[in-house]
C-alpha positions as CSV (number, residue, x, y, z in Angstrom):
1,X,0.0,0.0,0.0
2,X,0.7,3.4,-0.7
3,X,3.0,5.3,2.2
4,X,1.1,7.7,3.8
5,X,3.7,9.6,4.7
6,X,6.1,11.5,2.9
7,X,9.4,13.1,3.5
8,X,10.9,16.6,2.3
9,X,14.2,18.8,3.0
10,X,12.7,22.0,3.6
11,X,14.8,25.7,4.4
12,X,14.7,27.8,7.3
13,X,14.3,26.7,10.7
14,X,12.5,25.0,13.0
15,X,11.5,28.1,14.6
16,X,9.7,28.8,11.2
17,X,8.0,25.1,11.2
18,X,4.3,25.3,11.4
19,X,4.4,21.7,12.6
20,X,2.4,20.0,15.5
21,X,5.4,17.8,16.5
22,X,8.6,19.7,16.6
23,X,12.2,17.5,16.8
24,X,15.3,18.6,18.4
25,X,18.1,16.0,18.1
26,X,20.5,14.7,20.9
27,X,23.7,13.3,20.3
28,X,26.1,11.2,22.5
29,X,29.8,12.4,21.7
30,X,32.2,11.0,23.8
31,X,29.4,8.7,25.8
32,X,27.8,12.3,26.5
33,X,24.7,13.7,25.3
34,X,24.7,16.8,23.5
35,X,22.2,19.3,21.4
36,X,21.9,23.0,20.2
37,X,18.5,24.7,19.1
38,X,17.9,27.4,16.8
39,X,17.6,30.7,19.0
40,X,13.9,31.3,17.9
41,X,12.7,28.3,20.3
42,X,14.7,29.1,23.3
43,X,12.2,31.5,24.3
44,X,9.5,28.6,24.4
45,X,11.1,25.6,25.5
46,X,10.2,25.1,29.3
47,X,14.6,25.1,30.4
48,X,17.8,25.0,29.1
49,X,18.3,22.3,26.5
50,X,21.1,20.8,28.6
51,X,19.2,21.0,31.9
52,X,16.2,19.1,29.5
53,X,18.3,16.4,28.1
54,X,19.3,15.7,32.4
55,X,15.7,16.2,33.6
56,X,14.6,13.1,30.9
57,X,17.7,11.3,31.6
58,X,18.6,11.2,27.7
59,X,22.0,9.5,27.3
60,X,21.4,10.5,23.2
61,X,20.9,6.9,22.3
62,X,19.5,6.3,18.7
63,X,15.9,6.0,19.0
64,X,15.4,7.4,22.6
65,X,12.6,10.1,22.4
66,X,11.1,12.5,25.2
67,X,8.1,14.9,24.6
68,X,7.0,17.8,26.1
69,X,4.6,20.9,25.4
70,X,5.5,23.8,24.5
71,X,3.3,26.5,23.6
72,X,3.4,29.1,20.6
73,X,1.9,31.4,19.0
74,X,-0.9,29.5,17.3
75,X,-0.9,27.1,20.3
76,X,0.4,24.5,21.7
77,X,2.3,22.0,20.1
78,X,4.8,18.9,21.2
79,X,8.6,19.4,21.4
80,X,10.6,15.9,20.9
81,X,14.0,15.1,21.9
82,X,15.2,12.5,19.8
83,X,18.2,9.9,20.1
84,X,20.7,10.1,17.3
85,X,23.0,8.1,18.8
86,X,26.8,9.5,16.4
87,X,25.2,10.3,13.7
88,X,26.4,6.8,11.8
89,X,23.5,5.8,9.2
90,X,22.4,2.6,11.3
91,X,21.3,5.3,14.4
92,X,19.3,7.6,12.0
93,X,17.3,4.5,10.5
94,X,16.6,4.0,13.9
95,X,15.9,7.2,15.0
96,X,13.9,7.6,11.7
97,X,11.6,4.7,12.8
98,X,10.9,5.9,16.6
99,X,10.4,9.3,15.5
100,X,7.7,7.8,12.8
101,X,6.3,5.6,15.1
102,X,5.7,8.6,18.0
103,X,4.3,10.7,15.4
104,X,1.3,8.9,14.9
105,X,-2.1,11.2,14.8
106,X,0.2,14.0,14.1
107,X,0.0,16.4,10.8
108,X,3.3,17.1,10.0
109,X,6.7,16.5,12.1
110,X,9.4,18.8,11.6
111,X,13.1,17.6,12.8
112,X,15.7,19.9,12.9
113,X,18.2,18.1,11.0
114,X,21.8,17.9,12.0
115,X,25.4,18.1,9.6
116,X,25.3,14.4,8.8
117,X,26.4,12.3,5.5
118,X,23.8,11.9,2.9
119,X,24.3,8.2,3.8
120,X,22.3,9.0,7.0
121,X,19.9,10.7,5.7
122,X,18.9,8.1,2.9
123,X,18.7,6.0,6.3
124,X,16.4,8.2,8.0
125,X,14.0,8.5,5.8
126,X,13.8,3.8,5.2
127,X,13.6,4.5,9.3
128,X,10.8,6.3,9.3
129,X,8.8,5.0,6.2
130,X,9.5,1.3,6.8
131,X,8.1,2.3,10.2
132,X,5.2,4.2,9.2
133,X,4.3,0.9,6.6
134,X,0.7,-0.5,7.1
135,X,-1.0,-3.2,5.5
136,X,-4.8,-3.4,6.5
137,X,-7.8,-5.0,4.6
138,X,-10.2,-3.4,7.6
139,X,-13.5,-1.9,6.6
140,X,-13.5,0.6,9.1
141,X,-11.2,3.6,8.9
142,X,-8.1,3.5,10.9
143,X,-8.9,5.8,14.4
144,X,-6.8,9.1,13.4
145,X,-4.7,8.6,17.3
146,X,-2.8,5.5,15.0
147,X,-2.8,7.4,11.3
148,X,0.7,7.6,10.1
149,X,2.0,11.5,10.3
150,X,1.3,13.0,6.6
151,X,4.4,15.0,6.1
152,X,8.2,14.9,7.4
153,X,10.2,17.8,7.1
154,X,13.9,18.0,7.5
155,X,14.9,21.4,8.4
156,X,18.3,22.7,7.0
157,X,20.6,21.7,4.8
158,X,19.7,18.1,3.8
159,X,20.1,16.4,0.6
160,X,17.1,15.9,-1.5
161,X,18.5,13.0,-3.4
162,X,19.7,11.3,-0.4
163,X,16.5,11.2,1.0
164,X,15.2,10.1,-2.5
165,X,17.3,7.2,-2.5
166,X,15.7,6.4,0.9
167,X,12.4,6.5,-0.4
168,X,13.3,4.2,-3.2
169,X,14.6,1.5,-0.9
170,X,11.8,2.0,1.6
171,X,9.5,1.8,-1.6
172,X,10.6,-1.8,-3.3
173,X,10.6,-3.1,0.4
174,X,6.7,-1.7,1.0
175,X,6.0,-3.5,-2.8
176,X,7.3,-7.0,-1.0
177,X,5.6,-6.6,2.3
178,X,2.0,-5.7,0.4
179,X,2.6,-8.8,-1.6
180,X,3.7,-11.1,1.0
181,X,0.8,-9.6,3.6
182,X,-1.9,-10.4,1.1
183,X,-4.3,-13.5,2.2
184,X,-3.5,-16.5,0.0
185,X,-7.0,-16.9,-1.0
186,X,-5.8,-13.9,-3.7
187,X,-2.4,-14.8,-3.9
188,X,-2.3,-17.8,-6.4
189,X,1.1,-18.2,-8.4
190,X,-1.2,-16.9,-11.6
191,X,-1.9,-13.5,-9.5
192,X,1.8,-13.3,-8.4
193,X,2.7,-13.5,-11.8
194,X,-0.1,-10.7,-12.9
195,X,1.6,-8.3,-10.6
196,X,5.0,-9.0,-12.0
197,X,3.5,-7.9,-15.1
198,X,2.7,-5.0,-13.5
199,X,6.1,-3.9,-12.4
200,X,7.3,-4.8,-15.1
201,X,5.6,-2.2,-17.4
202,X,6.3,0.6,-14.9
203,X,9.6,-0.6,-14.4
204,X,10.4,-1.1,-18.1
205,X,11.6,-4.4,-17.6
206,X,10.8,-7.6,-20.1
207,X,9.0,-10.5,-18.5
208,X,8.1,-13.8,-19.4
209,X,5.8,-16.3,-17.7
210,X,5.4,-20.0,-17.7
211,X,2.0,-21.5,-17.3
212,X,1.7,-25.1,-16.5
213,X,1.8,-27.1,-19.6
214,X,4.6,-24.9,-20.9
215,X,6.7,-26.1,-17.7
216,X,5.6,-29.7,-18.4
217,X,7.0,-28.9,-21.6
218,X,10.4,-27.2,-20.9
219,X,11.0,-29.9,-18.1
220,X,10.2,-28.3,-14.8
221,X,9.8,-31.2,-13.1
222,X,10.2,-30.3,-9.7
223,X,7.8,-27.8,-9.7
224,X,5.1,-29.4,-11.2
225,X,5.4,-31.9,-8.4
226,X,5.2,-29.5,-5.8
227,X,2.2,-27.5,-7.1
228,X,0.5,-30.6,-8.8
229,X,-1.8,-31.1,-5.5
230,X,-3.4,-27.8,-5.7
231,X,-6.0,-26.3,-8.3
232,X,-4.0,-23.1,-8.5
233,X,-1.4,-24.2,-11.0
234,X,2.3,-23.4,-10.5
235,X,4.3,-20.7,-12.4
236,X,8.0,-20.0,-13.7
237,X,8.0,-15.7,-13.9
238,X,11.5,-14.2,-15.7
239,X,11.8,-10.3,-15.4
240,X,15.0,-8.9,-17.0
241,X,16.3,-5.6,-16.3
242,X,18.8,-4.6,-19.0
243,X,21.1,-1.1,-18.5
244,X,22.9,0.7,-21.4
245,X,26.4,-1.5,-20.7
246,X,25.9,-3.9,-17.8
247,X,29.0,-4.7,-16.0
248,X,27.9,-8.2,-15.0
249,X,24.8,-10.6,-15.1
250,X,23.2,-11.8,-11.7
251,X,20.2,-14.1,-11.5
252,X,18.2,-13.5,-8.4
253,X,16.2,-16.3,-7.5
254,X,13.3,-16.2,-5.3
255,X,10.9,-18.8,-3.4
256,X,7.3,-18.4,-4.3
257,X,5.3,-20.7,-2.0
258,X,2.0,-18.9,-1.9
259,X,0.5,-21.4,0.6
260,X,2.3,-24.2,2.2
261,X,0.4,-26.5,3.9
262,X,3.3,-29.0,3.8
263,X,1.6,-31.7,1.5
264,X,0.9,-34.6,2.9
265,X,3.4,-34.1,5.1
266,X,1.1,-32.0,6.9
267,X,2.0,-29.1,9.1
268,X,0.5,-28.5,12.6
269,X,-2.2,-25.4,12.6
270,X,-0.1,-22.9,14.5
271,X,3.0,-23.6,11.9
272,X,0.4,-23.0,8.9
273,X,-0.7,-19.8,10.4
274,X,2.2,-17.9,9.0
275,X,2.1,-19.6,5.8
276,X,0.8,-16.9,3.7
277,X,4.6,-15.6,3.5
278,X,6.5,-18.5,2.7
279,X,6.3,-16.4,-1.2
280,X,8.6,-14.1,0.5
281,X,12.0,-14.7,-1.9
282,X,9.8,-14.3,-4.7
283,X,8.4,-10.6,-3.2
284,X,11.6,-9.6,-2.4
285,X,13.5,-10.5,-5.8
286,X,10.3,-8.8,-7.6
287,X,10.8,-5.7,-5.0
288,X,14.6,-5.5,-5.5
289,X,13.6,-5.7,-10.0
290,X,11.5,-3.0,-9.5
291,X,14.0,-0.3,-8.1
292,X,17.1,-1.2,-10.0
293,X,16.3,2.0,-12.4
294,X,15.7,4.2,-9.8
295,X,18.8,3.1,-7.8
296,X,21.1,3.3,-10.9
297,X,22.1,-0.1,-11.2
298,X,24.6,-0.9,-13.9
299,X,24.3,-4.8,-13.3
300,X,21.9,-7.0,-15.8
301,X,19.6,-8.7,-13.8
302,X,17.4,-11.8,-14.4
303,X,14.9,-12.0,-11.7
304,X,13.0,-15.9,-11.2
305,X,10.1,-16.4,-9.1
306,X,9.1,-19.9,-8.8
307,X,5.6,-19.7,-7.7
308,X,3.4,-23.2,-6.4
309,X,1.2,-23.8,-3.9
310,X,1.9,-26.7,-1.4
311,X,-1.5,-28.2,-0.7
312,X,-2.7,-32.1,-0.9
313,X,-5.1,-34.1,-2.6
314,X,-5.5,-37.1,-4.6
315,X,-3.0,-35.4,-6.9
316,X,-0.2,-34.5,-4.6
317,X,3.5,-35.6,-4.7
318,X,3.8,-39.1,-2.2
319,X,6.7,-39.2,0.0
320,X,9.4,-41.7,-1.8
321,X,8.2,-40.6,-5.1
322,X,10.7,-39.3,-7.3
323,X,10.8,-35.9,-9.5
324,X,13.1,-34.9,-12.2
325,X,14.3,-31.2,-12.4
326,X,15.6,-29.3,-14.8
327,X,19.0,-30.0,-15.4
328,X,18.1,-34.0,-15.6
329,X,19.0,-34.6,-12.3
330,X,16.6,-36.9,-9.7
331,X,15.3,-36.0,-6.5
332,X,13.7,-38.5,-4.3
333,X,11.4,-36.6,-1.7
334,X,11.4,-37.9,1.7
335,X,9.3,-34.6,3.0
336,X,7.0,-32.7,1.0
337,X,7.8,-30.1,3.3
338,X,11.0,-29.4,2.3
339,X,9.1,-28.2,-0.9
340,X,11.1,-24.5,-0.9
341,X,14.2,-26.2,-2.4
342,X,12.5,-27.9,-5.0
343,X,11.2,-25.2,-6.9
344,X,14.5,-23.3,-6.4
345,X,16.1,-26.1,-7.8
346,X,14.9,-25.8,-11.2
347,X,14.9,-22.4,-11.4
348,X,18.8,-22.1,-10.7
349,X,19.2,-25.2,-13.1
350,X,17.5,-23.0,-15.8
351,X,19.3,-19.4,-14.5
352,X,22.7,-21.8,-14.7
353,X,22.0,-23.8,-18.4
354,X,20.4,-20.9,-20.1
355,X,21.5,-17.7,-18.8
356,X,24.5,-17.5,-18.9
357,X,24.9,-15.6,-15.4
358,X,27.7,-14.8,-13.9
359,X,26.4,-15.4,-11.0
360,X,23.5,-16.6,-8.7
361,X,21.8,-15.5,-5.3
362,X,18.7,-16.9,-4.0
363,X,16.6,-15.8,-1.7
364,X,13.7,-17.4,0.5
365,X,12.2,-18.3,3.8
366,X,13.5,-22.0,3.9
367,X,14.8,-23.8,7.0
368,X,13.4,-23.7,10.6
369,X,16.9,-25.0,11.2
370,X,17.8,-21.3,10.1
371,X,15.8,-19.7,12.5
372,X,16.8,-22.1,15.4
373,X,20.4,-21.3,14.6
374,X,20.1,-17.0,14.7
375,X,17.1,-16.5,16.0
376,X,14.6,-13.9,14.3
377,X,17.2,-10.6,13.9
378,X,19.7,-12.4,11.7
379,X,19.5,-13.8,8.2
380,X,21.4,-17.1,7.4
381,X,24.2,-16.2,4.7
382,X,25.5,-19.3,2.6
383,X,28.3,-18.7,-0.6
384,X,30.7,-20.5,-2.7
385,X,32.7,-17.2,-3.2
386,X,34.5,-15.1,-0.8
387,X,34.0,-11.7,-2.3
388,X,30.2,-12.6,-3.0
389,X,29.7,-13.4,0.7
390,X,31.4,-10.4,1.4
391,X,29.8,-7.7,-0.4
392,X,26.5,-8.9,0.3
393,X,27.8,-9.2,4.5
394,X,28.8,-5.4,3.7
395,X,25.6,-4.6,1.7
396,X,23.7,-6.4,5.1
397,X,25.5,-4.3,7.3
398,X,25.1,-0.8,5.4
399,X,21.4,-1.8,5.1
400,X,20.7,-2.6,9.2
401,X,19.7,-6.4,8.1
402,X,22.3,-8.7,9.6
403,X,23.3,-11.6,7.6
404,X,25.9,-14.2,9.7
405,X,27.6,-16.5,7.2
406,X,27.0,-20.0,7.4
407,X,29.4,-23.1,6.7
408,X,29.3,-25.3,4.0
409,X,30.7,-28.2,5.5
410,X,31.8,-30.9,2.8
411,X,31.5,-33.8,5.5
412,X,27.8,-33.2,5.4
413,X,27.5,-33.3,1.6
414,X,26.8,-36.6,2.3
415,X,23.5,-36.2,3.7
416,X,22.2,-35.0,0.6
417,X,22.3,-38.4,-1.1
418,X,19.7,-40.5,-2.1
419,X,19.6,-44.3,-2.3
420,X,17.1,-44.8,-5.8
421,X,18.0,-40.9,-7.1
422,X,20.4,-38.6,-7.7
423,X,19.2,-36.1,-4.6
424,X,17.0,-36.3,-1.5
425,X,14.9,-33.4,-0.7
426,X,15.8,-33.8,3.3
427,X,19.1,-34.7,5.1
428,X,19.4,-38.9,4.8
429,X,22.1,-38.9,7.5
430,X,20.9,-36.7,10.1
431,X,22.0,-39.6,13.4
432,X,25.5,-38.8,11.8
433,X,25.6,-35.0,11.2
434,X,23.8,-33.3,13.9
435,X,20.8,-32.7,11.7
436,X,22.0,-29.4,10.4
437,X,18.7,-29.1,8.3
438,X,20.1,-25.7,6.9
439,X,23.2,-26.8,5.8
440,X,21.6,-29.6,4.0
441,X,19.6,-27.3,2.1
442,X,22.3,-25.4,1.1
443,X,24.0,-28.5,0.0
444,X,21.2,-29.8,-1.7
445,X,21.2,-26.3,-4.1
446,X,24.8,-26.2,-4.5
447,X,23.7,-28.9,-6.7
448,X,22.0,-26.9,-9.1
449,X,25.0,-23.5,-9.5
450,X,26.7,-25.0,-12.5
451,X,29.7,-24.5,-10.3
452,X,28.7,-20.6,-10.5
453,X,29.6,-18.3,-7.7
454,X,26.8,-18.3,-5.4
455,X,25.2,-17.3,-2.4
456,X,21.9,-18.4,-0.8
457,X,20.1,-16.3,1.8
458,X,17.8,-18.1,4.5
459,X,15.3,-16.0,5.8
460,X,13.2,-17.6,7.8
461,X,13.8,-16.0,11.0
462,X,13.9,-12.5,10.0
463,X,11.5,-12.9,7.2
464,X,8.5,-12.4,9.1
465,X,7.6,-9.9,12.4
466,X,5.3,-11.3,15.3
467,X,5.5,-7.9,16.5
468,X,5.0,-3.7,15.9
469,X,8.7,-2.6,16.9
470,X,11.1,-0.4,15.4
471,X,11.4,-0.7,11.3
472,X,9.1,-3.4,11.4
473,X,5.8,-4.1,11.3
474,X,3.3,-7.2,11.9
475,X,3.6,-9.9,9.2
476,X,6.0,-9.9,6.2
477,X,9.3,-7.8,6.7
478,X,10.8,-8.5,2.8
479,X,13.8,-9.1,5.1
480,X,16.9,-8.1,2.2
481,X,14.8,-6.3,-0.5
482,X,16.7,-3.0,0.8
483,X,20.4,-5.2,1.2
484,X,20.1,-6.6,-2.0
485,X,19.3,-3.6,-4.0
486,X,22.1,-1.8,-2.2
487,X,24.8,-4.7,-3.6
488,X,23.4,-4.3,-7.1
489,X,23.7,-0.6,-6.8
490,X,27.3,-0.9,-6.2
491,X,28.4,-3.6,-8.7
């Protein structure tokens, strides 16, 4: 959905601002909290700034926020001091997010805007948008005490395309959280692919979609199996983003379960709850294809999205039965559960035979084995490639979404054998190995790189918010929309 709220460098000062909520920043220098304010609102602020910032105990920690009323001339209005933390981009994305957040019900905020890099201000305004984000298919009207604050304005000298770029991220991330919120009674694979024809025209990329008996056709074995149960068909969607002399060729490859009820390896009701977003990857790789324009990529991209829906019937995939992919080679599944891999697998077997990439990344919400490992606040990082894993690690960092790389360990490649196929969608030696059921799905896709540089991103924990806090809101979080479009940006 559409942000409601936007963001603007204006002149003057705050003094000026005919804003209801009115934002002085506090820093912490030197473990010491610190702010100045314009002259023309000394005369109304209740004391001294400094003896403020001690009355409120503010140690100028990013995010940290104290209001107050202060009256002028048309009223009174609400003074904030706001936690900055050192300025550093990560601090004013969180800043940008409580100040968003505390703004709720207000008009218009005005924040006096300290000398900082453009860096921190593109990550103020992802703060405070990603924070502001709602996704609501109510049929009342949201109470106006919890409407998101129509207008931003950073006072002084701020630049405009900074906060642009901000918007843009904040923008493709808000495209993947819409599409991973929606109910999955809408979201079939032939709707997900509708709305990448969507961005596609607006984004002027090409896009190509397979319907079922054109995968049947081409070989999409794996796939077809896992969507054959349901009477939403599956999908193969290619976007292509193509800039005047690309410097390299990446295929992004996303996840696009838009219901996983496990097959007939059923899941439990509380598991299934959540399974609206288990499309996630495919959001996110759709999110990241529509801002590479804006952003200025110079890097080619071929985005996937292999879209089924996991359900059971008469139809559906038995365990032991075995599916051939894309590149010819067998998998036996043991768990239709562990469907996720599956349809990645062909799609990086087609990225890897008939691309011509010169490289791969995929991205989805795969392993509970992820989330066991780091919890919901980090993203599981595997890579054949040194310099891949660490650009994306720097991309994660620059973009507050933590990626922790994740070992390949050879010993366990073992695990990933089957004893009638090529493959086994689950780990077969998991009394020997641990289980380490994310590292066997790493494994198992290694299979399908062509020996590429790769990296695969595991999502699962931070791929979806139980709760309202900070950038985040309720539901899908398109956990790595914002680092990913930040890597291609750089390339």
């Amino acid at each position: 959905m559409p942000f409601a709220t936007e963001i603007s460098p204006v002149p003057g000062t705050l003094a000026e601002s005919p804003a209801d909520l009115l934002v002085l920043p506090v820093s912490k220098e030197d473990g010491s909290p610190s702010g100045t304010v314009d002259g023309g609102l000394t005369a109304v602020l209740p004391a001294p700034l400094t003896d403020l910032i001690e009355h409120y105990a503010l140690t100028g920690g990013a995010g940290e926020l104290s209001q107050f009323p202060v009256r002028r001339e048309a009223g009174l209005a609400r003074l904030a001091l706001l936690g900055v933390g050192s300025g550093a981009p990560d601090d004013l994305r969180k800043a940008g997010a409580a100040i968003a957040r505390a703004a709720r019900g207000k008009e218009r905020v005005a924040l006096a805007w300290p000398e900082l890099s453009p860096e921190s201000a593109t990550a103020f305004a992802e703060g405070a948008l990603l924070a502001s984000y709602t996704f609501t298919l109510k049929s009342g009207e949201t109470p106006g005490s919890k409407r998101p604050a129509p207008a931003i304005d950073l006072v002084g000298d701020v630049s405009a395309d900074a906060v642009e770029r901000g918007t843009r991220l904040a923008a493709a991330t808000s495209l993947a959280r819409d599409l991973i919120n929606t109910p999955s009674s809408t979201k079939t694979p032939e709707w997900m692919a509708e709305r990448a024809g969507e961005v596609a025209r607006d984004g002027g990329l090409t896009v190509r979609v397979w319907d079922e008996e054109e995968l049947r056709d081409a070989g999409f074995g794996a796939i077809l199996g896992v969507g054959q149960a349901s009477a939403r068909p599956p999908r193969l969607v290619e976007l292509s983003y193509v800039p005047e002399n690309p410097t390299a060729h990446v295929a992004l490859v996303g996840k696009g379960i838009t219901f996983d009820t496990g097959g007939l390896s059923l899941k439990p009701n509380d598991n299934m709850k959540l399974m609206k977003t288990d499309m996630s990857g495919s959001a996110i790789v759709l999110g990241v294809l529509s801002a590479l324009r804006a952003v200025g990529s110079s890097v080619r991209v071929t985005g996937l999205l292999a879209l089924a829906e996991n359900s059971f019937s008469g139809d559906a995939t038995r365990i032991g039965d075995v599916l051939t992919t894309y590149t010819g080679q067998t998998v036996e599944v043991l768990n239709s559960d562990a469907e996720g891999r599956l349809v990645l697998a062909d799609a990086m077997g087609y990225a890897t035979t008939e691309l011509e990439p010169d490289l791969v990344v995929d991205v989805a919400t795969l392993t509970g084995a992820a989330k066991l490992a780091l919890g919901t606040g980090i993203g599981a990082l595997y890579s054949t490639d040194d310099t891949l894993a660490a650009e994306l690690e720097q991309a994660s960092k620059d973009s507050g979404e933590p990626l922790w790389r994740m070992p390949l360990t050879e010993e366990y490649a073992e695990t990933t054998r089957s004893r009638v196929a090529d493959l086994a969608n689950i780990g077969t030696r998991g009394t020997d190995f641990g289980p380490a059921g994310a590292t066997d799905a790493a494994l198992f896709l290694r299979e399908f790189t062509g020996g590429l540089p790769w990296a695969h991103l595991d999502i699962a924990g931070p791929g979806r918010s139980m709760a309202e806090s900070g950038l985040l809101s309720k539901g899908g979080t398109a956990f790595t929309t914002r680092t990913l479009l930040r890597w291609l940006a750089s390339e």
